[in-house]
C-alpha positions as CSV (number, residue, x, y, z in Angstrom):
1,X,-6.0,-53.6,5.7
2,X,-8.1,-57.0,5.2
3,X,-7.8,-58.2,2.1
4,X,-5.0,-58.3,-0.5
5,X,-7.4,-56.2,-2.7
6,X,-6.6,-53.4,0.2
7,X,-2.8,-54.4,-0.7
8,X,-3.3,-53.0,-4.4
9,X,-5.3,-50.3,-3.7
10,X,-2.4,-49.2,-1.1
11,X,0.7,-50.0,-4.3
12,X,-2.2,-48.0,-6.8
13,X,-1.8,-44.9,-4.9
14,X,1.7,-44.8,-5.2
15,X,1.4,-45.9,-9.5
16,X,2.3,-49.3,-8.5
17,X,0.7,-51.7,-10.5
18,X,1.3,-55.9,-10.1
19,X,0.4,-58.3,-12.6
20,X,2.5,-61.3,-13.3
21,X,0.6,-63.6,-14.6
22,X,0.3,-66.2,-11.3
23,X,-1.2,-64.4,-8.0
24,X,1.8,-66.6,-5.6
25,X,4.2,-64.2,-7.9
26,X,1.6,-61.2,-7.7
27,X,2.0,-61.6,-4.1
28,X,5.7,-61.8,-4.0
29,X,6.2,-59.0,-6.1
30,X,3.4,-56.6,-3.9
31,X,6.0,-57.6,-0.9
32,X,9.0,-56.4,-2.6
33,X,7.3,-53.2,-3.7
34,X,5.5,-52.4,-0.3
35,X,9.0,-52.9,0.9
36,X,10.5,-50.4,-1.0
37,X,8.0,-48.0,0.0
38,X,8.8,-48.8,3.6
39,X,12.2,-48.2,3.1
40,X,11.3,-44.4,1.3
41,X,9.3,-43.7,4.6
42,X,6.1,-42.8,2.3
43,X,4.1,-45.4,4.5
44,X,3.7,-45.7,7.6
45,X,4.7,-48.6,10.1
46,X,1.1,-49.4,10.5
47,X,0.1,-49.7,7.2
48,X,3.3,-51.1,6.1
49,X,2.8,-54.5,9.1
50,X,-0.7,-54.6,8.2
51,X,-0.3,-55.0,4.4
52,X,2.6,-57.1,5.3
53,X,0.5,-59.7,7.4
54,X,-2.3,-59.5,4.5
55,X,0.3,-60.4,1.6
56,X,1.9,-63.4,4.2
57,X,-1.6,-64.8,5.1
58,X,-2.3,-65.0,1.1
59,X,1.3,-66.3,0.4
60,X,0.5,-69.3,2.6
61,X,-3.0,-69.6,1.0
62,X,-1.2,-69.9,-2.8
63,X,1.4,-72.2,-1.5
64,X,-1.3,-74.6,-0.1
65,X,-3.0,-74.8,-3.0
66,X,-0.1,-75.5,-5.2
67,X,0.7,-78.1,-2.2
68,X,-2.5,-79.8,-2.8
69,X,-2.8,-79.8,-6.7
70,X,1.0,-81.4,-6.3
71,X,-0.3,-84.0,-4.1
72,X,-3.3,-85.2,-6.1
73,X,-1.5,-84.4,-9.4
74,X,-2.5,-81.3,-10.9
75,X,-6.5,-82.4,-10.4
């Protein structure tokens, strides 16, 4: 898995849809669920770590950006 794109396609297969309304909460959400399926065994280690790093990476990414608008202000 590279991209959190991969991460929805992964939840799709299994009728999992996320859409929140911000992508930080997106992300959290995708975590909870790809846990879940962890937890069923219907995914294995592999692709459970790898989406797992892909939804973390993009996690810090959001929380940067909502770092930085903070610090300037919202500009």
């Amino acid at each position: 898995m590279k991209n959190l794109y991969d991460v929805q396609q992964l939840l799709k297969r299994f009728g999992t849809y996320v859409y929140v309304g911000k992508r930080i909460w997106d992300i959290e959400v995708m975590a909870l669920e790809l846990d879940h399926l962890h937890e069923a065994k219907v995914i294995s280690n592999k692709e459970f770590v790898s989406a797992k790093l892909v939804l973390t990476h993009e996690h810090k990414i959001e929380e940067n950006k909502l770092k930085q608008q903070n610090d300037t202000g919202g500009l």
